[in-house]
N, C-alpha and C positions, 0 to 999 in steps of 0.2 A: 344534161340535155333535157332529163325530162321535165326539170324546174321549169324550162324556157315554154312549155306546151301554154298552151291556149287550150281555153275548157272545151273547146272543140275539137282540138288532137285529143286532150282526156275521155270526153266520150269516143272517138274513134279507139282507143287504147281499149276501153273499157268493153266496146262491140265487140272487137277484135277476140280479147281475152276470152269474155264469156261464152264464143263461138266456139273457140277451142275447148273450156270447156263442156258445152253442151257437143261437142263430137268426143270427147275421151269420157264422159256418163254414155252415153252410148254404144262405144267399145268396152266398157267395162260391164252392160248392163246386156249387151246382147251376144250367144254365144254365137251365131250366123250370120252377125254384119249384115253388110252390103245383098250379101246372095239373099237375104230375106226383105229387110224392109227398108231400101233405099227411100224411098220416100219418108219415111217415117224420119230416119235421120237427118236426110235435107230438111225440112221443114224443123227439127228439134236445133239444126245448126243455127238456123235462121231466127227461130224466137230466140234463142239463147241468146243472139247478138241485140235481136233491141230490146231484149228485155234488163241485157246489160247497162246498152246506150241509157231506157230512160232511167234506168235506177242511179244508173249515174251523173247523169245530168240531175237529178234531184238534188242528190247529196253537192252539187255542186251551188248550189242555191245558197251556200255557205258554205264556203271554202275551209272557213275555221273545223265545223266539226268533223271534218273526216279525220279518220283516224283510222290504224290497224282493227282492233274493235269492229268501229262500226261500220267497216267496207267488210267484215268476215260476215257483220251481222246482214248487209246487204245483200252479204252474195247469197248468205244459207235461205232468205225469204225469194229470190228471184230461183235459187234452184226447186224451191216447190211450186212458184206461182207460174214458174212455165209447162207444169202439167195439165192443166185443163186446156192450157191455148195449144201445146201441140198433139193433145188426143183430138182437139176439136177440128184445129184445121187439118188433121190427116182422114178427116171421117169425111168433111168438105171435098179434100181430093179425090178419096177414095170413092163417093159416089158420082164424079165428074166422070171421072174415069170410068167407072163399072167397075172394079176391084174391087173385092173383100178387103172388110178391116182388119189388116193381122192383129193376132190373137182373138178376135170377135170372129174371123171367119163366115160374116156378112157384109152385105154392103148396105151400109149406112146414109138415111137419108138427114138432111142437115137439122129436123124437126127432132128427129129421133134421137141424132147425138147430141142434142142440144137437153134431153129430159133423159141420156143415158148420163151426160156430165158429170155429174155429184158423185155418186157410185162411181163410177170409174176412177176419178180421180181419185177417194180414196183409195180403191185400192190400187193404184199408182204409187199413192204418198208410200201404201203398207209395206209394197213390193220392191221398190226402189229408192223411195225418196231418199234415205239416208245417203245413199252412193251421190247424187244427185244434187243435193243440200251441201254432203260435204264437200264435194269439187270444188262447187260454187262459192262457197264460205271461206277454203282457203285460196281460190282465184280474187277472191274479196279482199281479203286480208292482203294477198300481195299488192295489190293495186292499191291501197291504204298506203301501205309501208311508201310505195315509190313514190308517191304524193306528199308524203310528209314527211319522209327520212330518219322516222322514230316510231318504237314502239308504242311512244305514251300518247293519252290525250293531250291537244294542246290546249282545248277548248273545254270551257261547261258545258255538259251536254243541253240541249234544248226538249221543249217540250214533243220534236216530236222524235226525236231520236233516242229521248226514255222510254216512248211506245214502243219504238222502234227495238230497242236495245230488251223492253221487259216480253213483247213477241217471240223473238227469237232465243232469249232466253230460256220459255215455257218451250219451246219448240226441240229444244236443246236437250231439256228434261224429261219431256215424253221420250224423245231421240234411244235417251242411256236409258228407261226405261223397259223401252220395246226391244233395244239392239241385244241384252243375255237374253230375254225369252226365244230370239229365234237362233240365239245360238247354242244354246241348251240342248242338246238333244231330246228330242220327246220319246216316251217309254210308247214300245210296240208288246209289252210282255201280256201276255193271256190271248192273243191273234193268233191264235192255233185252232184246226179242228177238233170239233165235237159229235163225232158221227155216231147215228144212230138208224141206220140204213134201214127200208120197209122191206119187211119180209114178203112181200108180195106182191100182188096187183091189187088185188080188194084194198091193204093195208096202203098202200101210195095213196089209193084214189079216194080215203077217205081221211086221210091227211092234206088231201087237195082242196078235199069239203069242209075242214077247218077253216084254211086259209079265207076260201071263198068266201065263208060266212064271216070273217072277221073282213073282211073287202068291202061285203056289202054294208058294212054299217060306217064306213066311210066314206067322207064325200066324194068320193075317183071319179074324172070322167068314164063314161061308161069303157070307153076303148083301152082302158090303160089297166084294167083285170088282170090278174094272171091269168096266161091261155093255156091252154090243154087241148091238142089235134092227138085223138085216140084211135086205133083200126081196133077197140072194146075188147082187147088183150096184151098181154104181156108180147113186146115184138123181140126180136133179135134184137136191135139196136133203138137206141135212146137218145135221143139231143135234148140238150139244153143249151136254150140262147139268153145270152143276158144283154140286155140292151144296154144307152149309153147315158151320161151324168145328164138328168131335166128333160132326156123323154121317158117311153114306155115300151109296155111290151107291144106296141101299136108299130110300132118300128120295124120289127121281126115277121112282123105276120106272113106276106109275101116270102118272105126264104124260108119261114117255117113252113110254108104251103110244100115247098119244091122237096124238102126234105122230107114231108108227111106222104109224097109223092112217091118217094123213094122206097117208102115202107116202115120209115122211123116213126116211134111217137115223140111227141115234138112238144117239151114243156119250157112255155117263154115267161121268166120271172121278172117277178114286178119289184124292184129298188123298195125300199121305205121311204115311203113323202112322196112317192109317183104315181101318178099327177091327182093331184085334186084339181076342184073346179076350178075354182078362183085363177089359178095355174101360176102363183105367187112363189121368189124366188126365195122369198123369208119360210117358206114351206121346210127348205134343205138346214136351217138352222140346227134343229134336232141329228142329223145324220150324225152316222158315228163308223168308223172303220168296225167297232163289233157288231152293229148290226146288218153291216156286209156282210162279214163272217157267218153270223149267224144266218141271215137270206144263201149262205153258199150253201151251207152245213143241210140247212132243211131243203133245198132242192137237188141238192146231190142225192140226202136221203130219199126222195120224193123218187127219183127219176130210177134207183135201184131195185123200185119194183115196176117199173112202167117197162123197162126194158132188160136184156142180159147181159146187152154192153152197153157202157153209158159215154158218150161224148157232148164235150163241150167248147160253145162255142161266142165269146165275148166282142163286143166294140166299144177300144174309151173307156171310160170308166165299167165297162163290161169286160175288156179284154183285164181289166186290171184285177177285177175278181177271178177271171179266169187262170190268170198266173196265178193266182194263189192258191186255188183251186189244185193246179198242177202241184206245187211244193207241197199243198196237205193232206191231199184225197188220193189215198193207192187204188181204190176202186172207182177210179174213172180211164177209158181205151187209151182215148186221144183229145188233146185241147188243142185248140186253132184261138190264139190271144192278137185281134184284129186292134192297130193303134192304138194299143192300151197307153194310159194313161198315167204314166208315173212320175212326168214333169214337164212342165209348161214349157210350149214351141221358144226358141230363139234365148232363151236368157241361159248364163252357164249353169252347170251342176251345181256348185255353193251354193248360188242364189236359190235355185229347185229348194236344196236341202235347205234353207235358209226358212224358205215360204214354208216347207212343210212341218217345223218345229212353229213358227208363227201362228199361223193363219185359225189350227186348230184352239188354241189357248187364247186367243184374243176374241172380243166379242163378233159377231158375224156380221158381215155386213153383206145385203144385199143388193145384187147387179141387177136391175132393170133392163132387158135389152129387147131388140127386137126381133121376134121369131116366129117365121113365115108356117110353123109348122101349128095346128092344130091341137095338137096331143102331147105337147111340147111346155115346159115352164118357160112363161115368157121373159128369159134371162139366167144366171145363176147367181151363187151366193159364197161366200169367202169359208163356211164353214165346210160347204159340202165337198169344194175343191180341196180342200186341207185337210180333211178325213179321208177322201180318195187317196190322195197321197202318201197320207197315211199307211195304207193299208198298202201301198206299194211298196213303202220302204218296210213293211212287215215280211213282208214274203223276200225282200231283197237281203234282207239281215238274217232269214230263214233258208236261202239259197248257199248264203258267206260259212254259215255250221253246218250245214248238214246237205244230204243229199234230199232230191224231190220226191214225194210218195209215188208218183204218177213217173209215167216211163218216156212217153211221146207228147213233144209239141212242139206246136210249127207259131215261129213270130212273123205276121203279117204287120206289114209297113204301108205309107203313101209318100213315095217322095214329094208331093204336091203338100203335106198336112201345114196345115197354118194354126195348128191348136197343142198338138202335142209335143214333146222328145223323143224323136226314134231311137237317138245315143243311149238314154239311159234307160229303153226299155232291151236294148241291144246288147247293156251292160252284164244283161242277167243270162244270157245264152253261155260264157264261157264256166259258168257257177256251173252250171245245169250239166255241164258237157264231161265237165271235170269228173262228175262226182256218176257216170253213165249212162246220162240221160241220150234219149235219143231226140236229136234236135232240127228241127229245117226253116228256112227264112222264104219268103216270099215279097218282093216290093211291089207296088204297082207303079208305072214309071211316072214320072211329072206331065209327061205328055198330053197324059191322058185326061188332065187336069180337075181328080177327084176331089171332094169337099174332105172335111174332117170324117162327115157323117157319108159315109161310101154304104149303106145298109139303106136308109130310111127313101121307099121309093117318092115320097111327096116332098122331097130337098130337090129343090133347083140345080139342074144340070146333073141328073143322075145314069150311072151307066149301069144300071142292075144286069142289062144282059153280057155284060164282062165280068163284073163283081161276082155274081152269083154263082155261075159255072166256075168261077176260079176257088171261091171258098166252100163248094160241093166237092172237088177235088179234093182238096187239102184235108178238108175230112176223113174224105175214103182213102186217102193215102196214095191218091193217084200224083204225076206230076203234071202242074196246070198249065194250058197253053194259050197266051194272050192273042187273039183275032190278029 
């Protein structure tokens, strides 16, 4: 029957196929479906179809050269070249609508995605594409075969189906290249603490005078310091807050205010790379999971002489140092780990572990994006996200042998987050539980419809007077009660 089609059932065939493809790469590529980004798919269903129709209709310009080959070769170029069309037209809907970009967690104006493009797509190609290409390649390859009825060429290839053929080729070869680096496991070994706690208040606060003076001789916006709120003594109780991945300690100010209110002193630590001026995402390229470590190590020590009990309190790549904080540091009360960050919203756990052996070991590329915040990097970068991760599967690998230094801590969630993995920061609760930690969870509901960033009062649509009293509780070991 299919000999008898007309190049016009074959492109309808072709639409058809690639649809289905372009919906089973996206059951494959996203661990929350539908419940997450329906649009995202519709629109991915839809290019997938004509980006099948016209590649096929191409190849149909001569019937001769199709073949198994080069319908595989067409499929694997159409499974990457519909990345840029459907991050672009979902960025299009997305601000039609008013909706955040999922995983961007903004709403994207068509100017903006149009100069975020480049960047994102590759890290589209880094993060998926292979799933994506090879659907495609072999949806390819079958639509070849039913076309011709043979594995072989019938034809000599032409000149543009040797471009064609040496593309996908090269394309093939980075492919097997890149596919054992990210499946390699990457060594987390020496991600341990190094404590070396201040015996005092003078001896913190002139450990502070270090830092500072090594601060000022970098370009930092002025707001992005490490802060210190002092009552000019040693208090009962100590907070440390660590903000989240591309802002600053500018972020915490306000809830360190309410906690300094309380009677804590209140030390909010500055990331490595946060923020210089410029506020460039190629800043984060240098990040490294040890110098998390070491920014935990020295604020933990720091905070042991500011106060006589010390808690802490993270969001995002903040919460994530926080966890680890808890697995390393037995001289800290209590940590509260706010959406930490130990694997990107919607895609499955393989993938997470996938990205997080990758992303570190390949060169860095930087995301441009758009970001309403001031104090803020305007976008992020493939390195910094892959070292964060990093350092998540450090302390998760350090939960799986042993028990945690630290005794109490509560995982804060957003059923609303469009950035993170609640699962597989959720994963690390039963480790922790096993081994006698004491453990508590808190969600905030979707209703309420929080950003990623539920901390930073100058994010659009914030509810600080719910957030704030509810993770002041959870501190003090109260339990919180939503309005």
């Amino acid at each position: 029957m299919l000999k008898q089609f007309t190049p016009r059932g074959w492109i309808i065939l072709a639409a058809v196929s690639f649809a289905l493809a372009g919906a089973l790469s996206m059951f494959l590529v996203l661990s929350r479906g539908i419940e997450y980004a329906t649009l995202l798919i519709v629109i991915a269903i839809l290019v997938w179809a004509a980006a099948g129709a016209i590649g096929w209709a191409i190849l149909l310009r001569d019937a001769s050269q199709i073949s198994v080959l080069r319908g595989a070769i067409a499929g694997l170029l159409i499974g990457l070249i519909v990345h840029p069309f459907v991050w672009y037209l979902t960025a299009i809907l997305s601000f039609l609508t008013g909706r955040p970009m999922p995983f961007v967690d903004e709403v994207v104006n068509p100017l903006e995605g149009l100069l975020l493009l480049p960047s994102a797509t590759l890290v589209s190609w880094f993060s998926v594409g292979w799933i994506t290409g090879l659907v495609s390649a072999i949806v390819g390859g079958i639509l070849g075969y039913l076309h011709t009825g043979t594995f072989k060429e019938t034809a000599p290839r032409s000149r543009i189906t040797r471009i064609l053929r040496g593309i996908g080729v090269a394309l093939a070869i980075i492919g097997l290249i890149l596919l054992p680096i990210g499946i390699v496991p990457i060594s987390t070994t020496g991600l341990t603490s190094r404590p070396n706690p201040a015996a005092s208040y003078d001896e913190a606060l002139a450990r502070l005078a270090q830092i500072e003076a090594e601060e000022d001789a970098l370009p930092l916006l002025p707001e992005c310091h490490t802060r210190l709120m002092t009552h000019g003594a040693q208090t009962e109780k100590v907070i440390v807050l660590y903000h989240g991945l591309t802002n600053c300690p500018r972020q915490f100010v306000e809830l360190g205010e309410q906690f300094f209110d309380l009677g804590y002193n209140v030390l909010i630590a500055r990331f490595p790379y946060h923020v210089y001026k410029g506020r460039s995402p190629s800043d984060l390229s240098a990040l490294t999971a040890e110098k998390y470590r070491d920014l935990a190590d020295t604020s933990i020590d720091i905070a042991r002489g500011l106060g006589q009990r010390v808690y802490v309190l993270g969001l995002s790549a903040g919460g994530t140092l926080a966890s680890w904080v808890f697995q390393n540091r037995g001289d800290v009360e209590r940590v509260v780990t706010v959406a930490p960050f130990f694997g990107i919203a919607a895609i499955p756990v393989w993938l997470n572990l996938f990205a997080v052996n990758l992303l570190p070991r390949v060169p860095p590329v930087a995301i441009t994006a758009p970001v309403p915040l001031e104090h803020a990097i305007r976008g992020n970068n493939t390195r910094g996200l892959g070292e964060t991760m990093r350092l998540g599967l450090a302390a998760a690998r350090q939960a799986e042998s042993g028990p945690p230094a630290a005794r109490s801590v509560v995982l804060v969630t957003n059923a609303n987050d469009l950035s993170v993995d609640n699962d597989m920061a959720r994963s690390l609760l039963p480790l922790w539980q096993q081994r006698g930690a004491q453990t508590e969870t808190f969600e905030f509901p979707r209703s309420l419809g929080l950003r990623h960033d539920l901390i930073d009062v100058q994010q659009r649509e914030q509810r600080d007077d719910i957030v704030y009293p509810v993770l002041i509780d959870l501190i003090e070991g109260r339990q919180p009660q939503l309005p």
